[in-house]
C-alpha positions as CSV (number, residue, x, y, z in Angstrom):
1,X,35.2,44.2,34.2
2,X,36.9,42.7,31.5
3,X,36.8,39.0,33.5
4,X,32.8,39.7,33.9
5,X,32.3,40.2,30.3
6,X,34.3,37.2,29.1
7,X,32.3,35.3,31.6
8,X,29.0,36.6,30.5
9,X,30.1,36.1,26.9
10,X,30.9,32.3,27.8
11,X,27.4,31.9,29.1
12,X,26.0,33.7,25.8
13,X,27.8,31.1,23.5
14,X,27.0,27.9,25.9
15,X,22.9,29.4,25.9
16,X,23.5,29.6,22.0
17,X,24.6,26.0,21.7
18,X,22.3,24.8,24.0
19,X,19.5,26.0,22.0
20,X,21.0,24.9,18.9
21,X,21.3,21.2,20.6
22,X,17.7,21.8,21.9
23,X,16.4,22.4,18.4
24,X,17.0,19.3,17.1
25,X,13.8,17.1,17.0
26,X,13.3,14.2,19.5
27,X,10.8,11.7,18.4
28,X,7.8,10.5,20.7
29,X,5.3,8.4,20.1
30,X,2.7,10.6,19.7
31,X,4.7,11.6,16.8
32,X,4.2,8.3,15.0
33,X,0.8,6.4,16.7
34,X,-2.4,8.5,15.7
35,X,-1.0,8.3,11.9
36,X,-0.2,4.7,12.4
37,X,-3.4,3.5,13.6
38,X,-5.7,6.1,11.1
39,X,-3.4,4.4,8.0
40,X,-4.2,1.1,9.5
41,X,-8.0,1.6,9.8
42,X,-10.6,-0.2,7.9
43,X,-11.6,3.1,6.6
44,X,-8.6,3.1,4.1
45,X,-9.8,-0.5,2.9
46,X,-6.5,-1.6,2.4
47,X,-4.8,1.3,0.8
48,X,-5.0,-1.2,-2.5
49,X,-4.2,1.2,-5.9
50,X,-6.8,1.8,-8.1
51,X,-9.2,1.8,-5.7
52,X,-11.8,4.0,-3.0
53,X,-8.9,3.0,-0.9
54,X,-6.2,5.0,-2.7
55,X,-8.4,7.9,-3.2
56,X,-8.4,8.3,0.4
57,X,-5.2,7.6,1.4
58,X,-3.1,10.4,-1.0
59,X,-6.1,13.0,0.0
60,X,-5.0,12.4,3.7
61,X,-1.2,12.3,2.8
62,X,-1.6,15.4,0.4
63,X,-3.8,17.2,3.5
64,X,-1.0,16.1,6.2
65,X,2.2,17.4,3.8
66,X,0.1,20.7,3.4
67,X,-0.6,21.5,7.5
68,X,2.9,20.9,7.6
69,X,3.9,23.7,4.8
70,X,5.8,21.5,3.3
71,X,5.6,22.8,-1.2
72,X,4.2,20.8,-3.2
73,X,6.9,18.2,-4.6
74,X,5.9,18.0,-8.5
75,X,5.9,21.7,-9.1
76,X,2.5,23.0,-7.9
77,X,1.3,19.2,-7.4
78,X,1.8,17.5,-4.4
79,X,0.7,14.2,-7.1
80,X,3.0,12.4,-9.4
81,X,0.8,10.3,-11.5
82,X,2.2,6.7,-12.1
83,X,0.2,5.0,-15.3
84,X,0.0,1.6,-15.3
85,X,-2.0,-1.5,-16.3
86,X,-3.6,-4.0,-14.8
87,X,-3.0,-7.7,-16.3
88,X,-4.7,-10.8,-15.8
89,X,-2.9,-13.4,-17.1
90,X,-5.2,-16.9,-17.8
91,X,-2.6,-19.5,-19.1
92,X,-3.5,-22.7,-20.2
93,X,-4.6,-25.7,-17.8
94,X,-1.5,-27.5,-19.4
95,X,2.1,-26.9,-20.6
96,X,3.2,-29.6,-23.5
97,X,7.4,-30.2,-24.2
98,X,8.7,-32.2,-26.9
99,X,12.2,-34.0,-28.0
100,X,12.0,-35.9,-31.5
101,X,10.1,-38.7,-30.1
102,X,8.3,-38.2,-27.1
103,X,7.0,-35.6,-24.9
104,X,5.9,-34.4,-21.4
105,X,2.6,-32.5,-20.0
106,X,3.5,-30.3,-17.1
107,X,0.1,-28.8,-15.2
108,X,-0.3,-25.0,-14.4
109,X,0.3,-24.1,-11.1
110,X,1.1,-27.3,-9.9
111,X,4.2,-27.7,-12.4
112,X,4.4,-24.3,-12.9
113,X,3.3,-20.3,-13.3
114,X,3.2,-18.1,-15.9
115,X,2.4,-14.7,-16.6
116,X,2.5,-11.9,-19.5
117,X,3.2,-8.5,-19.5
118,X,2.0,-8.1,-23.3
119,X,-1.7,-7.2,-23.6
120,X,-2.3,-9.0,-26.6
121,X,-6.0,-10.8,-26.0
122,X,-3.8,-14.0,-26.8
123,X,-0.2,-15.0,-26.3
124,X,0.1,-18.4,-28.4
125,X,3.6,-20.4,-28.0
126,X,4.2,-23.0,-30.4
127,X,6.9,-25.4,-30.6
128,X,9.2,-23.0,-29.0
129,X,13.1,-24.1,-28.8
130,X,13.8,-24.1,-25.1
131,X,17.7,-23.4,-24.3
132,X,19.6,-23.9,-21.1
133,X,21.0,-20.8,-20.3
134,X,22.7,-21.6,-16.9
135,X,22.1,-18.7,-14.3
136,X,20.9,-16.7,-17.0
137,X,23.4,-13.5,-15.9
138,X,25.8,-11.4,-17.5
139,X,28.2,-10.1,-15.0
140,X,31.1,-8.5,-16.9
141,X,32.8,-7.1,-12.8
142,X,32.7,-11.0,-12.7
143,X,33.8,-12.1,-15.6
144,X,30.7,-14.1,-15.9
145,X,28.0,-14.3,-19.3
146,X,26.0,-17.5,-19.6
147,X,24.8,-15.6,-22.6
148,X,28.2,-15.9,-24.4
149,X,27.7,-17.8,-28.1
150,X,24.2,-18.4,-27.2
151,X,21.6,-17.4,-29.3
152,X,18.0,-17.4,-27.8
153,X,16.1,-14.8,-29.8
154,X,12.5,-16.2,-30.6
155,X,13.2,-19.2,-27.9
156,X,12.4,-20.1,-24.4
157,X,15.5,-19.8,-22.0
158,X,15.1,-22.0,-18.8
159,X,17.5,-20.7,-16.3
160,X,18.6,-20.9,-12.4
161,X,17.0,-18.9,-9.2
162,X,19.6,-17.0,-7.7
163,X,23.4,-16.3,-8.5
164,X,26.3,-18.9,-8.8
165,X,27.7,-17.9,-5.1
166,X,25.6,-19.4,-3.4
167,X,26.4,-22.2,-1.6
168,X,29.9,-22.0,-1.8
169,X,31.1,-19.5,1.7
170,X,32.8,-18.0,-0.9
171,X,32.3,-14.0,0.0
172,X,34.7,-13.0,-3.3
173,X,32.5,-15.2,-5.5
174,X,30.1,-13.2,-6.1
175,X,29.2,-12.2,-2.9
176,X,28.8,-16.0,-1.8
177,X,25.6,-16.4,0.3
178,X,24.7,-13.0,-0.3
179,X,22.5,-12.7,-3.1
180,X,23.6,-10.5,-5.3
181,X,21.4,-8.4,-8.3
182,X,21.9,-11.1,-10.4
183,X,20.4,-13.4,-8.8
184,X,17.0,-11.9,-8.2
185,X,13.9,-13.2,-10.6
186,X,13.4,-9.9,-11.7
187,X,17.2,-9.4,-13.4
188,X,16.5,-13.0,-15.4
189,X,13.5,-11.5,-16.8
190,X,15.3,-8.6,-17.9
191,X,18.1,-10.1,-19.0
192,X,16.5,-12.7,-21.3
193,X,14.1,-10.2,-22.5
194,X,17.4,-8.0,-23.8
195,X,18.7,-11.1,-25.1
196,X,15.5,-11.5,-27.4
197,X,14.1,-14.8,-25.7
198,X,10.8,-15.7,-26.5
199,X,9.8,-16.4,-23.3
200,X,11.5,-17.2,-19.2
201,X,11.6,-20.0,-16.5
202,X,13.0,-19.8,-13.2
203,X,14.1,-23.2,-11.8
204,X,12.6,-22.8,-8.4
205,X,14.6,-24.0,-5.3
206,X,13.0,-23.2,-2.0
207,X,16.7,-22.7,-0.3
208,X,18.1,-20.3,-2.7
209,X,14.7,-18.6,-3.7
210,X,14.1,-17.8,-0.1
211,X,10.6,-18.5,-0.4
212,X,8.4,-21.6,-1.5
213,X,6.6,-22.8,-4.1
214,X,3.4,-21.4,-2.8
215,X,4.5,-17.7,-2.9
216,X,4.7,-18.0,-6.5
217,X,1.8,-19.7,-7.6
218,X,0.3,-16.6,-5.9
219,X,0.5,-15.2,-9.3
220,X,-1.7,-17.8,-10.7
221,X,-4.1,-15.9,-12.8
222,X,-4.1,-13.1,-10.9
223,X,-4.0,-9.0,-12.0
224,X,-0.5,-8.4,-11.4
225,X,0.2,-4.4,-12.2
226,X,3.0,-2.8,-14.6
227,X,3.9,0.3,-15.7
228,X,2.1,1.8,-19.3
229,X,4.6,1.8,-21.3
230,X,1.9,2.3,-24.4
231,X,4.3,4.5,-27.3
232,X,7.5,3.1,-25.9
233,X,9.6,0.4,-28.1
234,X,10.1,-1.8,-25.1
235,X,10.4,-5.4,-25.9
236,X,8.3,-7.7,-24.0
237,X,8.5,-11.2,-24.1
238,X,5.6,-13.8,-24.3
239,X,5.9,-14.9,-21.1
240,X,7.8,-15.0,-17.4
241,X,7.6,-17.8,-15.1
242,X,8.6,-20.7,-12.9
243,X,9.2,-24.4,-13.2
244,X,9.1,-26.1,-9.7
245,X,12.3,-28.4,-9.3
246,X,10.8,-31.9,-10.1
247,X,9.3,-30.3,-13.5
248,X,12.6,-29.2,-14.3
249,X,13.9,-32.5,-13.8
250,X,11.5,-33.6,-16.3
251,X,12.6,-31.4,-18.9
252,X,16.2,-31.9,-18.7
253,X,15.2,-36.0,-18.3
254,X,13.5,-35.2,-22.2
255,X,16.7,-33.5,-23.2
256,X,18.8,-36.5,-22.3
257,X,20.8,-34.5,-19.4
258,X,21.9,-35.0,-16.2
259,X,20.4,-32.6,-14.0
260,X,22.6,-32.8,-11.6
261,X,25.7,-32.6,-13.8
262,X,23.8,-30.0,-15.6
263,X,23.4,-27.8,-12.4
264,X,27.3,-27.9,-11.5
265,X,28.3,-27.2,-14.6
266,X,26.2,-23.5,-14.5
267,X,28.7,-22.8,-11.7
268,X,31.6,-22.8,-13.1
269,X,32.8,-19.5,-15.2
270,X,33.7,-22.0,-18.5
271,X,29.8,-22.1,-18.5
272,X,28.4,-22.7,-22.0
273,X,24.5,-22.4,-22.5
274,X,22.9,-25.6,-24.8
275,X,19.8,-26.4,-26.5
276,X,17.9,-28.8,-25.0
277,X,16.6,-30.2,-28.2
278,X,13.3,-29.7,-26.9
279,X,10.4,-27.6,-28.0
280,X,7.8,-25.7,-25.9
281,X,4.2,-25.1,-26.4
282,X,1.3,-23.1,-24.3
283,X,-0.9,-20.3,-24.0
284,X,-2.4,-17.4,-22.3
285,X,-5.7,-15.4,-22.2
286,X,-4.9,-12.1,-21.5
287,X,-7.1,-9.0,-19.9
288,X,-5.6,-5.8,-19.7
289,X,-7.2,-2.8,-17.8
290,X,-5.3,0.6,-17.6
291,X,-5.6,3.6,-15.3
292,X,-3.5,6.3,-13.0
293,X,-2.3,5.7,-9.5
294,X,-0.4,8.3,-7.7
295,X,2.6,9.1,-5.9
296,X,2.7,11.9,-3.4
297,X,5.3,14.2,-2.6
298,X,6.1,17.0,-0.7
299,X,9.4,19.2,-0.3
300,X,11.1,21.3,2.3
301,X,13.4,23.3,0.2
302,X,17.0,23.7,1.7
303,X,18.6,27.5,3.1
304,X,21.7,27.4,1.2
305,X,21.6,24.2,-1.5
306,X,18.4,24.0,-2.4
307,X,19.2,22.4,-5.8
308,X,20.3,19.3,-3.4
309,X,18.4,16.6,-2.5
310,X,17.5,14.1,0.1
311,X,14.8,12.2,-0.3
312,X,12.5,10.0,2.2
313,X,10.3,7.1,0.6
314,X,7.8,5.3,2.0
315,X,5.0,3.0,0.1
316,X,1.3,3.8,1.3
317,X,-0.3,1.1,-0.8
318,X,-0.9,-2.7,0.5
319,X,-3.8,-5.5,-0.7
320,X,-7.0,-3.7,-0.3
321,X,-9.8,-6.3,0.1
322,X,-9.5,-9.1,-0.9
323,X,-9.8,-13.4,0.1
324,X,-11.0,-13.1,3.7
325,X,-9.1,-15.3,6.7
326,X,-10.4,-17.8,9.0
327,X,-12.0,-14.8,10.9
328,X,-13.9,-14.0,8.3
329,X,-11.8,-10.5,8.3
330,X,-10.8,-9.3,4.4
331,X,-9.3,-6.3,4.6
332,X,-5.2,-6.0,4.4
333,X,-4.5,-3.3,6.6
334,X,-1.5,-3.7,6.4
335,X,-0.2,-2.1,9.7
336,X,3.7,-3.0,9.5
337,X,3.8,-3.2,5.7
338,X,3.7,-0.4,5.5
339,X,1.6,2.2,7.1
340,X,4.6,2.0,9.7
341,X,6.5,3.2,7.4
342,X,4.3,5.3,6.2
343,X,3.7,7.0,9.3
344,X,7.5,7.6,10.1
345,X,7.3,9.0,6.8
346,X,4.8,12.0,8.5
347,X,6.6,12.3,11.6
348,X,9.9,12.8,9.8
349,X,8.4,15.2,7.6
350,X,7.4,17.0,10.7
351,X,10.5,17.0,12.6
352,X,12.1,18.7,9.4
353,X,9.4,21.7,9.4
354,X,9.6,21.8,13.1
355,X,13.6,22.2,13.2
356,X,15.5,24.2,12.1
357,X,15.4,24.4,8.1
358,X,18.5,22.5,6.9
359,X,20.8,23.2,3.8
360,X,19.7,21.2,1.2
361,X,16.5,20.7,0.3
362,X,14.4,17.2,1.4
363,X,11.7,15.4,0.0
364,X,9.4,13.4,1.3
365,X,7.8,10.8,-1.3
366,X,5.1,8.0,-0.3
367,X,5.2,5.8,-3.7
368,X,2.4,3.5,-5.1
369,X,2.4,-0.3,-5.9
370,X,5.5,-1.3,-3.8
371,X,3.5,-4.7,-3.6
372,X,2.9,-5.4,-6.9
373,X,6.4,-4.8,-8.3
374,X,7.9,-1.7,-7.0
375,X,6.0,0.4,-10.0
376,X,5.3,3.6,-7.9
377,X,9.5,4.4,-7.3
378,X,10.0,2.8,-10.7
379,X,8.1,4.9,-12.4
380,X,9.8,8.0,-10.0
381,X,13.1,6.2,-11.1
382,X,12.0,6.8,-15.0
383,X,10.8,10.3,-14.4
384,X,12.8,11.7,-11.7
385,X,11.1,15.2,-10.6
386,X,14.6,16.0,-8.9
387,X,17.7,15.5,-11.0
388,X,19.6,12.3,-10.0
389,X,23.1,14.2,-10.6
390,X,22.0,16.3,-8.0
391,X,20.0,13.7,-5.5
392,X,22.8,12.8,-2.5
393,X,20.5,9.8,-1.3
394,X,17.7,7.7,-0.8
395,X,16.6,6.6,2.9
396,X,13.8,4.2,2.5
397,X,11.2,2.6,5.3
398,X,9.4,-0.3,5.0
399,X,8.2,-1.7,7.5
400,X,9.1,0.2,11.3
401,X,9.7,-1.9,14.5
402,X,6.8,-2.8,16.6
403,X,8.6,-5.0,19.0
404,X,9.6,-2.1,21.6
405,X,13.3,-1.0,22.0
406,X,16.2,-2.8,20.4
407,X,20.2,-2.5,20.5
408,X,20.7,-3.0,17.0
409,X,18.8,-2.4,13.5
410,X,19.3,-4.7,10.8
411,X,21.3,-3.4,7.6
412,X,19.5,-4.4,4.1
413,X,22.2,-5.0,1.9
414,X,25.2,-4.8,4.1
415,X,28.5,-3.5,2.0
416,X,27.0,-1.9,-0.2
417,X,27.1,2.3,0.1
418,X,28.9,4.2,2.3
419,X,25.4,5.6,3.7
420,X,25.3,2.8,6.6
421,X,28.8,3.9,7.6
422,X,27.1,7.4,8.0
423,X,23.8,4.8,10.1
424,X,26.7,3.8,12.0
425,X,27.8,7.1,13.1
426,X,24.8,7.8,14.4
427,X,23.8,4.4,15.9
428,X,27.3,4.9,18.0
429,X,26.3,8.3,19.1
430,X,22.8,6.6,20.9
431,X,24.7,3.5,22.3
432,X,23.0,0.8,19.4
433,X,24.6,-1.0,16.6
434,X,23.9,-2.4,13.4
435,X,24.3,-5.9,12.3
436,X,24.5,-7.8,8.8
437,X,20.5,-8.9,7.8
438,X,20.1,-12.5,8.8
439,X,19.1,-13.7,5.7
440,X,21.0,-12.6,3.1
441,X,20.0,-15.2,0.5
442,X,16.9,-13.7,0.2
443,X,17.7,-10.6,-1.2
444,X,15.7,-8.3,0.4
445,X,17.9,-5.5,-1.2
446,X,16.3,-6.1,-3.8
447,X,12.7,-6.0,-2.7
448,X,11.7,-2.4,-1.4
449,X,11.2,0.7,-2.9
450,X,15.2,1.7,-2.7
451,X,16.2,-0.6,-4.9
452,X,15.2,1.6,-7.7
453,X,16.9,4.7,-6.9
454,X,19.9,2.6,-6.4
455,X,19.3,0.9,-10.1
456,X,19.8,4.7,-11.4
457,X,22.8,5.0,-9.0
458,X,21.5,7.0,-6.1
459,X,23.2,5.5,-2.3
460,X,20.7,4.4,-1.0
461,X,20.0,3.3,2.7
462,X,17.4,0.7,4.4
463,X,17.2,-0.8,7.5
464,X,15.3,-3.5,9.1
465,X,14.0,-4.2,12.4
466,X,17.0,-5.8,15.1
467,X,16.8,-8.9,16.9
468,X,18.8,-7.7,19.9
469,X,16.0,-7.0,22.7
470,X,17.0,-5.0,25.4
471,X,15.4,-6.9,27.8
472,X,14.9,-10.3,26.2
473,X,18.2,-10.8,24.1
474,X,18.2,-12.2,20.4
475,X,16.4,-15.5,20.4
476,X,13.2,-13.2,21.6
477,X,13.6,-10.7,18.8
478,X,14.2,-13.3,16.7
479,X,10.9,-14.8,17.6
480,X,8.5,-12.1,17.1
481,X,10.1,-11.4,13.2
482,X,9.3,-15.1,12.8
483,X,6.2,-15.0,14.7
484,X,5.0,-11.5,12.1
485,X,6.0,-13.9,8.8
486,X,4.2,-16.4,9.8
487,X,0.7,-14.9,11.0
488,X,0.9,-11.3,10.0
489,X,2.9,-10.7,7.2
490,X,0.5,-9.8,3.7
491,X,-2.2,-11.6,5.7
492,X,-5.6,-9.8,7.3
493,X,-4.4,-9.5,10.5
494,X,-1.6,-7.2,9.7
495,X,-3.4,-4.6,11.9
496,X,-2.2,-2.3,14.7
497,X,-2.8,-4.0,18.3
498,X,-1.8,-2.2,21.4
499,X,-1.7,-5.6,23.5
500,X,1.0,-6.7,21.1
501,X,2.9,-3.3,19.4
502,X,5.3,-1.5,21.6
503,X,6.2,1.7,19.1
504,X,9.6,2.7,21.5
505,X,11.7,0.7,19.8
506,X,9.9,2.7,17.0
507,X,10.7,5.7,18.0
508,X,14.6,5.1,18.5
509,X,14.7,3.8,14.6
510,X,12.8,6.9,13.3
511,X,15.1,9.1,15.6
512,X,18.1,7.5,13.7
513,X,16.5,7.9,10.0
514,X,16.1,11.8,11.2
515,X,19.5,12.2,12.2
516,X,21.4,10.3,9.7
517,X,19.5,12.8,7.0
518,X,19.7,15.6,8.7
519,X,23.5,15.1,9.3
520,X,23.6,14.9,5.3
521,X,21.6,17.9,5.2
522,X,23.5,19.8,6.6
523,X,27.0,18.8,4.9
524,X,29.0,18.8,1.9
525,X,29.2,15.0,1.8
526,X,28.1,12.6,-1.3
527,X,28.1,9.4,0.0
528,X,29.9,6.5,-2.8
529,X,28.9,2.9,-3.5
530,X,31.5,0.9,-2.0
531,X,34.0,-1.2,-4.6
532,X,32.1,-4.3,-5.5
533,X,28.8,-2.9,-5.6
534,X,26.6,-3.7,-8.6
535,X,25.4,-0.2,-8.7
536,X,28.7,1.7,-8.1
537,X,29.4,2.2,-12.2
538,X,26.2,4.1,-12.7
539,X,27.0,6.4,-10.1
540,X,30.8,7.0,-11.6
541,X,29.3,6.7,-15.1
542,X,27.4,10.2,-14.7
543,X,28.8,12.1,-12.0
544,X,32.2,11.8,-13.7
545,X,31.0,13.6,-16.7
């Protein structure tokens, strides 16, 4: 009797764990297509903000989120409304530099590109002292400030793209090939603009930029989008910009320096910044235009911590309509970037409400303007809804694998939270691995909507797509990420194509993104920056207190 009821009692337990294992949501691609191709349709015009576009694409996300029953994320909103303004920046046909007795004419957008983010009518330079300021960073975990003795305020600082490792196979300097915050175009901006500089320009390189000349001058007089910061004291400067290489060389020719010497010099850490004993003089016509766009969120609040937080991002916006292709096709449907992304950002919120309901609580946060500067998690960044203190992590998707199934993903920012050892738990568990991103000089850690809740300290976690085919092997995979960058990427024909997507490879990363969260969910853990990180201070600075 007593051996019968231990028996039945065994079954009982192994029926109860079962069930428990048999909860837990697999991923199919149902789960993921029907979203994918409805974000990807012409009828959401390109998902651009500000536009008929928008308007339709948060009404669908805020619809989807509700036949879920997931709460509203923003109190009794499922909106978070993300002010901004709209800038078209028309500079002048021609950039003039002077020494004491002669000068130089550089050309817009040929020589160089400019922008403003004041919204002045007019920004007038005159005779502007321009300064060398090196690589323009100041590093104190390096022991590095090319601002040191260095006074720029009310003058234009010319400074190097990316950081002073590169090059050098040095991993300790810096992080060597890896670009590091520092060297990303946005951090010069900001940097000079604290230092009080009149105005920026980026040397370009096309080897350590990670990009050409041409991606830039997409800027040229074109609406770029930034946060309204009208009733806030924040400095802006008169302008940002690049200088292509051979301009560059022209301006330190004028200054009487030796480009090259000049260049070597900004690696090492004795580094002084110079005049240039040249001054600087343009202009720019400026249109502003303000309005709202929106974020949406929606939260599944947690059983037993609900006061922690995971959240899931995702950017719905891309390029609207706009310059059509050879096709004579203008809208950006932007299929990978990112209604991929997008769309896993559904189907996770679904596996969550379909499980069971985990600890802490989860959010679920499809951000504006990733495209034109990151502005929708920026702004989120600035006015957190959910307390960063109490916010465990970020786990961010841009772009989801469309190249069928894969052995590896593709870690953004390798070494830099402990939240890809947790990836790497789970990878293990499904027989894949992960793998450093193969181009680290570009910085792409820098470049998607994590990047801001990692500025306010929050680990945060992105993977891309792997190279490692199943079938095909690595020089395949390899092939079809060049093949997307090259006649898909930010381009028309972006759109979803069943003779050319295979979404199993899909599903396998989505089912990863689930169970790394859910894993945290459902656990005591707060995952650190690792030592080295740039981001690992903020972290300490407030969770310390």
């Amino acid at each position: 009797m007593k051996k019968s009821l231990l028996i039945t009692c065994i079954a009982l337990i192994g029926l109860i764990s079962c069930s428990k294992e048999e909860s837990h949501y697999q991923f199919q691609v149902s789960d993921l297509e029907p979203n994918l191709i409805k974000l990807a349709s012409d009828e959401f015009q390109g998902r651009r903000p500000f536009t008929e576009g928008e308007e339709i694409t948060v009404k669908f996300l805020e619809d989807e989120f509700k036949k879920m029953g997931l709460e509203p994320g923003n109190v009794d909103s499922y909106y978070q409304d993300v002010p901004m303004v709209s800038i078209v920046s028309n500079s002048a046909e021609m950039m003039e530099l002077k020494n004491s007795s002669s000068g130089v004419s550089l050309t817009g957008f040929q020589d160089y590109v400019i922008w403003t983010q004041k919204t002045d009518s007019l920004v007038k330079i005159q005779d502007a002292e321009v300064v060398f300021a090196g690589f323009g960073i100041v590093a104190p975990e390096y022991g590095w400030n090319d601002y040191e003795g260095l006074d720029v305020k009310g003058k234009i600082v010319v400074v190097l793209v990316n950081d002073p490792g590169f090059g050098t196979e040095d991993a300790s300097f810096f992080k060597g090939n890896t670009m590091t915050y520092y060297g990303r175009w946005t951090y010069k901006y900001e940097e000079a603009a604290r230092q009080g500089a009149l105005g920026c320009l980026i040397v370009h390189n096309t080897i350590p930029a990670g990009y050409g000349f041409n991606v830039v001058q997409g800027k040229h007089h074109q609406p770029i989008l930034y946060l309204d910061d009208r009733g806030k004291e924040n400095y802006k400067m008169g302008f940002e910009g690049w200088l292509t290489l051979p301009s560059a060389k022209k301006l330190f020719e004028l200054a009487g320096k030796n480009d090259s010497e000049l260049l070597a010099a900004a690696r090492k850490p004795d580094f002084q910044g110079m005049s240039l004993g040249v001054n600087l003089s343009t202009s720019i016509q400026v249109e502003a235009e303000y309005n709202v766009s929106k974020n949406v969120v929606g939260k599944l609040t947690g059983k037993t911590k609900p006061e922690e937080y995971i959240i899931y991002s995702a950017h719905w916006d891309h390029f609207g309509i706009g310059k059509p292709d050879e096709t004579g096709d203008s809208i950006y449907n932007g299929a990978l970037d990112n209604a991929s992304g997008t769309a896993a950002l559904l189907a996770l919120a679904k596996a969550f409400t379909t499980d069971q309901t985990p600890d802490r609580s989860v959010i679920f946060l499809a951000v504006t303007a990733e495209e034109q500067g990151l502005w929708g998690s920026a702004y989120y960044a600035e006015n957190p809804i959910y307390p960063k203190e109490k916010t465990v992590a970020n786990i961010n998707m841009d772009g989801i694998n469309p190249y069928g199934k894969m052995k590896d993903v593709s870690i953004i920012g390798s070494g830099q939270s402990e939240m890809e050892d947790l990836l790497n738990v789970e990878l293990e568990k499904l027989g894949r691995y992960s793998a450093p991103e193969p181009n680290p000089v570009a910085g792409y850690y820098f470049r998607s909507d994590h990047f801001n809740f990692a500025k306010i300290g929050i680990p945060a976690l992105y993977f891309g797509t792997g190279i490692d085919h199943f079938e095909k092997g690595k020089e395949y995979g390899k092939s079809l990420q060049d093949e997307y960058v090259a006649v898909y990427y930010h381009k028309p024909s972006d759109e979803y194509d069943t003779s050319r997507w295979n979404l199993d490879g899909a599903v396998d990363d989505v089912q990863v993104l689930y169970n790394v969260g859910k894993s945290l969910a459902n656990s005591d853990k707060w995952p650190n920056w690792k030592d080295g990180s740039e981001f690992k201070a903020v972290r300490d600075g407030y969770m310390k207190r």
